[in-house]
C-alpha positions in Angstrom: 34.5 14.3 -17.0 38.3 13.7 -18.3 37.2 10.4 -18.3 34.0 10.9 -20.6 31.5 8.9 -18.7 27.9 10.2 -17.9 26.9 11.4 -14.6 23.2 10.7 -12.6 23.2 12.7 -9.6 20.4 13.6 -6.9 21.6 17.3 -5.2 19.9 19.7 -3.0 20.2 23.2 -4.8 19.5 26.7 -3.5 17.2 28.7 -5.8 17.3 32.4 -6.6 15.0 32.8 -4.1 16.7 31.0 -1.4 15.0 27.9 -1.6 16.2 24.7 -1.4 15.1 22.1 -3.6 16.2 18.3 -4.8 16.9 17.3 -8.4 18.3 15.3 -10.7 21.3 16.1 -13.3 22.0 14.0 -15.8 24.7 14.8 -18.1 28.0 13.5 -20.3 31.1 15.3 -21.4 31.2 15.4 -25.3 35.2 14.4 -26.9 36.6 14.8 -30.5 40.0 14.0 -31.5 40.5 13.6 -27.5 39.8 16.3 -26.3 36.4 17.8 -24.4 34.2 19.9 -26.8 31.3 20.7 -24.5 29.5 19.0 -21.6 25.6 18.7 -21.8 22.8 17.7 -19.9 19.5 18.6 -17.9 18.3 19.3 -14.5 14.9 17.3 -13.8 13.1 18.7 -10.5 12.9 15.6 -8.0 11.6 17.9 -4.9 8.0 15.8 -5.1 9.1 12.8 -5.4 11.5 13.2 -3.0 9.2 14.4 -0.6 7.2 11.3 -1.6 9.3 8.7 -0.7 9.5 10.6 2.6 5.9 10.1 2.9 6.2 6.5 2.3 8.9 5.9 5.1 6.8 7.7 7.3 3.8 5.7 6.9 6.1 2.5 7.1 6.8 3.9 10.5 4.1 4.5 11.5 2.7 1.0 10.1 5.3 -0.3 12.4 4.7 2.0 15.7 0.9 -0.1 15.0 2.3 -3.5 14.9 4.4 -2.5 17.9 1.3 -1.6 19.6 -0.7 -4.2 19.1 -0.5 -7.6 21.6 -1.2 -9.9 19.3 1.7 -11.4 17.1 1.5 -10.5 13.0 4.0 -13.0 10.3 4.3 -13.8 7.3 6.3 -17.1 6.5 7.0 -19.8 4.4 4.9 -23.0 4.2 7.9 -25.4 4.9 9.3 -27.7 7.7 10.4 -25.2 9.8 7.6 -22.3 9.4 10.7 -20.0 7.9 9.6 -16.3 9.0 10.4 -13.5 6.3 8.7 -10.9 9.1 7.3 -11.4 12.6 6.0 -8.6 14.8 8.4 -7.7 17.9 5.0 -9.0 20.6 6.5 -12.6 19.9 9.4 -11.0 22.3 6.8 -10.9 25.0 4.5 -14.0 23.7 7.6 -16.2 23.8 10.8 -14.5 25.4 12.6 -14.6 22.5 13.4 -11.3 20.2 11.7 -11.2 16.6 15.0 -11.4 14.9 16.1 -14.9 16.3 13.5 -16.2 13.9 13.3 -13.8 10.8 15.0 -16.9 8.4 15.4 -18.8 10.9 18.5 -17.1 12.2 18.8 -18.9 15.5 16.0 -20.7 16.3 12.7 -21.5 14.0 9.2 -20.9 15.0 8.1 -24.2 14.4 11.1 -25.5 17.7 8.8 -23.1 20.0 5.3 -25.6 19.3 4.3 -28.0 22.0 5.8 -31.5 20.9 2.0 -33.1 21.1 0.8 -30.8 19.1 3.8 -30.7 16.0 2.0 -33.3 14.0 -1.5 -31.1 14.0 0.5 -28.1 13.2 2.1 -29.5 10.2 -1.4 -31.0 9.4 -2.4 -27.4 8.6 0.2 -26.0 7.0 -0.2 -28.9 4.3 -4.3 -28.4 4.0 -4.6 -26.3 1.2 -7.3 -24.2 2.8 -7.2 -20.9 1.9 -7.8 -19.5 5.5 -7.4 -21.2 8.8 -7.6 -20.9 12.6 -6.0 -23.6 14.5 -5.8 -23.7 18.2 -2.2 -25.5 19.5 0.8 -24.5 22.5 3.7 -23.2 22.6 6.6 -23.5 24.9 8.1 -19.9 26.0 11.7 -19.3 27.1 10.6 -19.5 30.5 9.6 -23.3 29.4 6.3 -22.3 30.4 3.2 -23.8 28.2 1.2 -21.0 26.3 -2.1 -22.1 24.2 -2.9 -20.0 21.3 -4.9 -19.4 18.3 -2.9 -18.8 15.2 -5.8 -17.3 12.5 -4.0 -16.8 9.0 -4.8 -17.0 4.8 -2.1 -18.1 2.0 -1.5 -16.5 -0.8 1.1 -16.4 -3.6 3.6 -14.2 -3.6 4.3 -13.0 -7.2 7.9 -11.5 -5.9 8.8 -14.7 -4.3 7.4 -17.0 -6.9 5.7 -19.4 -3.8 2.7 -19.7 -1.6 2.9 -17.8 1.8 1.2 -17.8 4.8 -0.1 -14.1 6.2 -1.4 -14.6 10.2 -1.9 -13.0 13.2 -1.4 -15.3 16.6 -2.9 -14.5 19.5 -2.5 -15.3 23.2 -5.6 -17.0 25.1 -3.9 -18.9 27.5 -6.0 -17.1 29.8 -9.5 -18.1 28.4 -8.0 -21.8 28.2 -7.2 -21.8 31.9 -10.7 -19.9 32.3 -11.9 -23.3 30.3 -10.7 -25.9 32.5 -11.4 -24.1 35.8 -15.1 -23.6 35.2 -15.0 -27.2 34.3 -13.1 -28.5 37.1 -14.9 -26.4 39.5 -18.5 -27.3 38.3 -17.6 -30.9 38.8 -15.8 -30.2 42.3 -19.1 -28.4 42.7 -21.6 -31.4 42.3 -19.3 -34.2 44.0 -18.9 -32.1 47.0 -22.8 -31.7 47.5 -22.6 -35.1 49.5 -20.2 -33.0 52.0 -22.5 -29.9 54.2 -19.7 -28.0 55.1 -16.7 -28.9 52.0 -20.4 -28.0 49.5 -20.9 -24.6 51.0 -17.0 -23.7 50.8 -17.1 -25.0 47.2 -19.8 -23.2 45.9 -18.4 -20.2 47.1 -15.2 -20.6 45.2 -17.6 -21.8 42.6 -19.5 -18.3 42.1 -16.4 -15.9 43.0 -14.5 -17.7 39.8 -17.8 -17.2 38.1 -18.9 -14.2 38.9 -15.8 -11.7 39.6 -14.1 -13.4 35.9 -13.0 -11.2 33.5 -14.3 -13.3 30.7 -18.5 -13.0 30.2 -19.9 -16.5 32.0 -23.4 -17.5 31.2 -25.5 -20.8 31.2 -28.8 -21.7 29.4 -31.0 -24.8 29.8 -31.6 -27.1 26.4 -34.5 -24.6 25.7 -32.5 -21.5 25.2 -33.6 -19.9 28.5 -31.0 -18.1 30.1 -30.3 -19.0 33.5 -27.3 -17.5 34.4 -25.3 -14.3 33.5 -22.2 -13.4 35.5 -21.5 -9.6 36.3 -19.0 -9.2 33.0 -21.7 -10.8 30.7 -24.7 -8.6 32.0 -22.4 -5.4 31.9 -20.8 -6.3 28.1 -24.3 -7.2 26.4 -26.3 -4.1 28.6 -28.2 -6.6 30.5 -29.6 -4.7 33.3 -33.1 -6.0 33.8 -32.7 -8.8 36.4 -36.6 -9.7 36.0 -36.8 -10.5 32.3 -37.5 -14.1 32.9 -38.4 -14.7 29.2 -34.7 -13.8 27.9 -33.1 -16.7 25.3 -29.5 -17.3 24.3 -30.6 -16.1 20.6 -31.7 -12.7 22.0 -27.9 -11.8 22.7 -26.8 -12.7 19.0 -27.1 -10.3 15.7 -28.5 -11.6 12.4 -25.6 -12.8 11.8 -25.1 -14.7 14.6 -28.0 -16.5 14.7 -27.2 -17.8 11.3 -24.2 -19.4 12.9 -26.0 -20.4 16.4 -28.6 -22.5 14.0 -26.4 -23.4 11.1 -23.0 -24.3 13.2 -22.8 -24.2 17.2 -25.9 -25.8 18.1 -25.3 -28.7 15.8 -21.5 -29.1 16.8 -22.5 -28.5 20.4 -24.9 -31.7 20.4 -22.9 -33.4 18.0 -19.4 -33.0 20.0 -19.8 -31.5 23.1 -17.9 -28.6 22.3 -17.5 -25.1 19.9 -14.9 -22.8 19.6 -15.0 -19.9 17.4 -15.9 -16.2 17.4 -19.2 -15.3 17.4 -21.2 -11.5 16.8 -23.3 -10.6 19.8 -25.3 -7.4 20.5 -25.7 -5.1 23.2 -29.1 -5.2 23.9 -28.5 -1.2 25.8 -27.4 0.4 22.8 -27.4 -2.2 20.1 -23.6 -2.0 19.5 -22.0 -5.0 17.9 -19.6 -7.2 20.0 -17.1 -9.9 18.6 -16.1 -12.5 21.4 -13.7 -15.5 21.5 -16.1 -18.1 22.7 -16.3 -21.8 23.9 -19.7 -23.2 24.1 -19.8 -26.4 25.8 -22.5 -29.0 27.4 -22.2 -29.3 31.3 -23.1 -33.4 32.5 -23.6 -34.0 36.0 -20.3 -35.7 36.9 -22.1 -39.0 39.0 -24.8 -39.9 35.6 -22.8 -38.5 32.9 -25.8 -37.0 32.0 -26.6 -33.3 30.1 -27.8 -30.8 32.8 -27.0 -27.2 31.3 -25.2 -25.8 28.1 -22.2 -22.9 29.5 -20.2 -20.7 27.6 -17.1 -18.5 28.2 -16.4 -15.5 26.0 -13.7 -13.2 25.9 -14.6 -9.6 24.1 -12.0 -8.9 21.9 -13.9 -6.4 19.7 -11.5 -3.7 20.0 -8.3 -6.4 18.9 -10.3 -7.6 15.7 -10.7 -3.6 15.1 -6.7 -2.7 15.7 -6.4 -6.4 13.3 -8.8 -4.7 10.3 -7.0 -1.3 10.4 -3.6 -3.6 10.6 -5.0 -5.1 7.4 -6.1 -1.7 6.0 -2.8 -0.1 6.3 -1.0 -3.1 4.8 -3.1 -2.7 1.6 -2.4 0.7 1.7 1.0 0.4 2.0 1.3 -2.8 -0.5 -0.5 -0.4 -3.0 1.4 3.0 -2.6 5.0 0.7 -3.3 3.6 -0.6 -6.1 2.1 2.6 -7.2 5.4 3.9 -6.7 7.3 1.6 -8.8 5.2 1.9 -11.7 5.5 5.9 -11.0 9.7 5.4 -11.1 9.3 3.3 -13.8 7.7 5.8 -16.1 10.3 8.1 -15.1 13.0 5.9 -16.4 11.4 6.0 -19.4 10.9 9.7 -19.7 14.0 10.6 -19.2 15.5 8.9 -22.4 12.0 9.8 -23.9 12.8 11.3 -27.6 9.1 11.5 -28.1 6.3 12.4 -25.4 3.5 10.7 -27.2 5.2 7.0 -27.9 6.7 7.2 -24.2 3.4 8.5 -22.7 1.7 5.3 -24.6 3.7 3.0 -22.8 3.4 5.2 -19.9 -0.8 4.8 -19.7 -0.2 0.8 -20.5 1.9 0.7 -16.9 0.1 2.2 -15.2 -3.4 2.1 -16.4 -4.6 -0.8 -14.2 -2.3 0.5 -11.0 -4.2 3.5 -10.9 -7.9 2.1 -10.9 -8.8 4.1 -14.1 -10.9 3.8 -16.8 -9.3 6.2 -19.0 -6.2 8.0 -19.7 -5.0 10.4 -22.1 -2.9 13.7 -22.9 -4.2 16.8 -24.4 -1.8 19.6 -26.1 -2.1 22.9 -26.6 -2.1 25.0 -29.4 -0.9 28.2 -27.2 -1.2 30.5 -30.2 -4.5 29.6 -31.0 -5.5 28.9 -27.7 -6.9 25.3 -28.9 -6.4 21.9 -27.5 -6.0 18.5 -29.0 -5.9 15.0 -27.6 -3.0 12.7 -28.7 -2.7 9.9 -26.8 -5.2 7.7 -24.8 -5.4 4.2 -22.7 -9.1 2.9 -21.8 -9.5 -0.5 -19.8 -10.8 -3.1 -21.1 -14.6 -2.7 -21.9 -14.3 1.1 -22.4 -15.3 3.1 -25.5 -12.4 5.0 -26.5 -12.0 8.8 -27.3 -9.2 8.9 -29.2 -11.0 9.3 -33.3 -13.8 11.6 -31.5 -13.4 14.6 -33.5 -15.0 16.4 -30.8 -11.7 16.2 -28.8 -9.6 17.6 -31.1 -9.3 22.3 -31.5 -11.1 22.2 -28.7 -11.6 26.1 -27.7 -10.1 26.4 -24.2 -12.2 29.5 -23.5 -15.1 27.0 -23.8 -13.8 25.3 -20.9 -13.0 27.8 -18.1 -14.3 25.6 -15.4 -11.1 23.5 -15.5 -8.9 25.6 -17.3 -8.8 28.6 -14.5 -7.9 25.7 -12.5 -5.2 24.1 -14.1 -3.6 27.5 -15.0 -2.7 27.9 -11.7 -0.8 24.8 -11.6 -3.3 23.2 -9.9 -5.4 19.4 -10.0 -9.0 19.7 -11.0 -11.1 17.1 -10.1 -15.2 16.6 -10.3 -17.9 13.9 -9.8 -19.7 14.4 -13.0 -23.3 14.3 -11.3 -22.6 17.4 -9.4 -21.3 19.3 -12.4 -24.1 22.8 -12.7 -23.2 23.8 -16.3 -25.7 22.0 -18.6 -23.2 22.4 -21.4 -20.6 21.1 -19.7 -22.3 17.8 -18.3 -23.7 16.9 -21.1 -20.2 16.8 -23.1 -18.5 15.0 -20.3 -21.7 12.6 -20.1 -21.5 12.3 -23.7 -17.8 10.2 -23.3 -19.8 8.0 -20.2 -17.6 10.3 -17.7 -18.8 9.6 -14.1 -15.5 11.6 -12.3 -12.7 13.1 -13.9 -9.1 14.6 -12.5 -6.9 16.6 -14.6 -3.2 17.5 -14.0 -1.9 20.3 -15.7 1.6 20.4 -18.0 3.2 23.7 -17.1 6.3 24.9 -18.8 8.3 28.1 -18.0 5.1 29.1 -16.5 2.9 28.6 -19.5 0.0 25.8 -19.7 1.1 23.9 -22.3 -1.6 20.9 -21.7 -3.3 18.2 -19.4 -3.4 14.6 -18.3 -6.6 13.0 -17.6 -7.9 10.4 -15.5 -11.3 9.2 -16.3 -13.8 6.7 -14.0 -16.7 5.5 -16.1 -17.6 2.8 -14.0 -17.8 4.1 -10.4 -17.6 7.7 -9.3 -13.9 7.3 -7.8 -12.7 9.8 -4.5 -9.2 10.3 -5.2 -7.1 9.6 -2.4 -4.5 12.9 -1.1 -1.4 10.1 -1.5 -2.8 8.8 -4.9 -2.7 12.5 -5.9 0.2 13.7 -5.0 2.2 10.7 -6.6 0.2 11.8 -10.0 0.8 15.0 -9.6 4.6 14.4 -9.2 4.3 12.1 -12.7 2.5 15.1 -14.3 5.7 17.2 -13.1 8.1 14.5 -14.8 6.0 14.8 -18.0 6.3 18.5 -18.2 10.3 18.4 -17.6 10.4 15.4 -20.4 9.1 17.9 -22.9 10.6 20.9 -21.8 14.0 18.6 -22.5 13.0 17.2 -25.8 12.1 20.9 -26.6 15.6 21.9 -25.5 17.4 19.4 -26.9 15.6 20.2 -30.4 16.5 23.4 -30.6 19.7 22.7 -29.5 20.4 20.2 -32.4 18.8 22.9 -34.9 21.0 25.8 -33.7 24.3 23.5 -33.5 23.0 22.8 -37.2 22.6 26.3 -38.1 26.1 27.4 -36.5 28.1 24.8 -39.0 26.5 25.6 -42.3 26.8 29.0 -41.8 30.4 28.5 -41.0 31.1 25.9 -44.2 29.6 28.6 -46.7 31.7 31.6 -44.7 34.8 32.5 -47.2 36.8 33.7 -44.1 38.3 31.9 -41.5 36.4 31.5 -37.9 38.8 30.4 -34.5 37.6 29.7 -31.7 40.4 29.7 -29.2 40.6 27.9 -25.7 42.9 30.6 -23.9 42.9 28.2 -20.7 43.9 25.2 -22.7 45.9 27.0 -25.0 44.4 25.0 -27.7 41.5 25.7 -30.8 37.9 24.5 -30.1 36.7 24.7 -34.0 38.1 26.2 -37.2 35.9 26.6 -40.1 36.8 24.3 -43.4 37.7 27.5 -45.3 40.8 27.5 -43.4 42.1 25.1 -46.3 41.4 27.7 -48.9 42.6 30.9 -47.1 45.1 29.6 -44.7 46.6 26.3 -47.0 46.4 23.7 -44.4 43.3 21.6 -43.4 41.1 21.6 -40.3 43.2 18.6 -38.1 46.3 20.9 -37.9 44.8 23.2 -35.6 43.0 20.4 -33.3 46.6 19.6 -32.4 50.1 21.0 -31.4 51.3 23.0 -34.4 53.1 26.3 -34.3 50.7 28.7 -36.6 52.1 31.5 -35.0 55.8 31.0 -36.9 54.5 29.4 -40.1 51.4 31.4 -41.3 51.8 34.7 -39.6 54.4 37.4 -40.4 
């Protein structure tokens, strides 16, 4: 303070009533002549918000606690020479042996120095495509030195806060279905050149069908009509094939609408064309009719002595429950991504309340922030008229495309007794919030309809305990469910307004009474002290000091001795 600089604090106080609560004081010491005439400021309540940001670090954790449970490996990166990560999952510990922060910008090793040298050159083919979403298939050699094949499935986008394209991706082990790959391959073949041999064929074929059938991955083989001549135990069990004598079952039987779009459009084709497809496909479960998404390889089987086509074989591996865990990963991520931004805007518009000198201008550029944030159509304040017990709007934002409200004169002297369905509501500092449609009041929804209102939220503006007006939130183009978090943040906005005014208020009447004080002392024939006992010096003396006492104002503000010249 002896220095005269402003002070921004967050404190925890202790109420009246024993509660503690966050806020925020703000505050400067006022000089003249050098010396401190009075310190002001205000106390904004912070307890939401604070408790807001708590919510967000909790859901950041347990964002994280997801990725941490999840086997698959999650990144974002940059598209450069060396794949620099700005995050990767901790799974890549257990993918590749090394811990997640060896490559978060490339700290001691890249990404890229853990791909399979063969398969750099078709790595960096794909980073350079300018695809907007990919899955490649490549390896990867772990700490151990060990070769791991996986499938790396991703999307670019551009980042608006680093100014560049990124790559978002999830990479996924199946090293497993790989090896499943070439051993059904290899064992066919061992199969049909053994069958020249009595004894090594028998031995075969049982290693053969105990591959096949005790394989965790779903096995099955259909001729070049579609007829399915071979399930193994996983396959039957997964799709709720139970009936052994269907003898009229086809391959596109197993698929859902969906999938047989792809099985006519894309597999078959590529399957005749080049042997081979790889990709996930939609199947059905023919018990209960649930969908399953599998990691498939569909392939042609040629007897190994003619080189000729004999059976077309597949290997899948269900991974419905990881592509769930991935969409609920995405989910939260948008959730998240939108709650910081929401956030920002939120501090933002409290940055600019607090210097607010007037609530209409500042909540004009308040809607204009956060207008398209919130996923409104509409936004506006209402005041009241507390000794009338009318309401006025002031101030309104509409997207793009909406009719605005503002010149209705039907919003303005409104009669809040006309509108106790939201008024009891927000009187007891509460958020009122409808889908029009199920409004019961005929009045009522045909004034709200009348403004093309399909769901409304209010948030009331309580001061010192009295409802001094509302902000709205109107959705004419869907009827909108307002989110708990999305509410809370509002409300917390709603709160900030209410202190901005109460502060303006405050600061107004301070400035009229500080006014009143001085010209009723200038026009006072006698002489008014005000004496600093502490400080042993004079806070003010009125100008009619001059007249009555024969010396001006500035020899009292400093060291004089009044006592021995002017009194007897």
């Amino acid at each position: 303070f002896k220095k005269g600089r402003s002070f921004d604090i967050e404190v925890r106080i202790i109420t009246f009533k024993n509660n503690e609560r966050w806020v925020r004081a703000l505050g400067q010491a006022e000089y003249e002549n050098g010396r401190c005439k009075r310190l002001y400021g205000t106390f904004q309540d912070i307890n939401e918000q604070v408790k807001l940001v708590q919510i967000i670090k909790d859901k950041e954790l347990q964002y994280r606690s997801l990725l941490s449970n999840i086997s698959s490996v999650t990144f974002r990166c940059a598209i450069d020479d060396r794949w620099t990560m700005i995050f990767i999952s901790d799974a890549i510990e257990q993918l590749s042996g090394y811990p997640a922060e060896d490559f978060i910008l490339n700290k001691n090793r890249s990404y890229f120095d853990l791909v399979f040298a063969e398969d750099r050159s078709f790595v960096a083919a794909n980073a350079d495509d300018n695809a907007q979403e990919y899955d490649i298939e490549y390896r990867i050699v772990n700490k151990s030195n060990e070769i791991v094949w996986i499938i790396e499935k991703g999307r670019r986008y551009y980042d608006e806060i680093e100014k560049r394209v990124m790559l978002d991706g999830i990479i996924s082990n199946i090293t497993e279905r790989k090896h499943a790959e070439i051993a059904l391959v290899k064992s066919y073949e061992e199969l049909k050149n053994t069958q020249k041999q009595l004894i090594s064929t028998q031995l075969e074929q049982e290693k053969f069908v105990s591959l096949v059938k005790y394989s965790g991955a779903m096995i099955g083989m259909a001729d070049f009509s579609g007829k399915v001549i071979f399930l193994n135990e996983k396959a039957k069990h997964t799709l709720g094939y139970y009936n052994n004598a269907d003898e009229n079952l086809i391959t596109r039987d197993f698929f859902t609408d969906k999938g047989k779009l792809s099985l006519d459009d894309a597999i078959i084709p590529t399957v005749y064309e080049k042997g081979i497809w790889q990709g996930e496909q939609e199947l059905i479960n023919l018990h209960n009719n649930e969908t399953i998404i599998t990691d498939s390889t569909i392939f042609i089987i040629r007897d190994p002595q003619n080189k000729k086509p004999v059976a077309i074989a597949t290997i899948q591996i269900d991974i419905t429950e990881r592509k769930k865990a991935e969409a609920k990963l995405i989910e939260n991520q948008k959730e998240l991504l939108y709650k910081s931004e929401l956030l920002a805007v939120v501090a933002s518009c409290t940055e600019r309340l607090l210097i607010s000198t007037n609530i209409e201008e500042t909540l004009s550029e308040i809607f204009n922030l956060i207008g398209d944030t919130i996923g409104a159509d509409r936004i506006y304040y209402f005041e009241n008229d507390i000794a009338k017990n009318l309401t006025s709007q002031k101030t309104e934002w509409v997207k793009e495309g909406i009719i605005p409200q503002i010149n209705n004169p039907d919003l303005q002297n409104l009669p809040l007794e006309n509108f106790v369905f939201f008024t009891e509501v927000l009187l007891q500092n509460k958020v009122f919030k409808k889908i029009i449609s199920e409004i019961q009041e005929p009045e009522v929804l045909e004034f709200l309809s009348s403004q093309g209102i399909l769901s409304i939220i209010l948030f009331p503006i309580i001061i010192k305990d009295k409802f001094f007006g509302f902000i709205g939130f109107d959705d004419c183009t869907h009827e909108q469910i307002w989110s708990d978090d999305k509410i809370n943040i509002l409300f917390s906005l709603s709160t900030n307004v209410a202190n901005a005014i109460e502060r303006i208020n405050n600061e107004r009447i301070i400035r009229e009474s500080e006014a009143n004080f001085r010209q009723l002392n200038e026009t006072l024939e006698d002489v008014f002290l005000l004496f600093d006992i502490a400080q042993n010096s004079y806070i003010y003396v009125s100008p009619s000091c001059k007249k009555v006492l024969g010396t001006d104002q500035s020899y009292f503000y400093h060291p004089n001795t009044f006592i021995s010249d002017l009194i007897f």
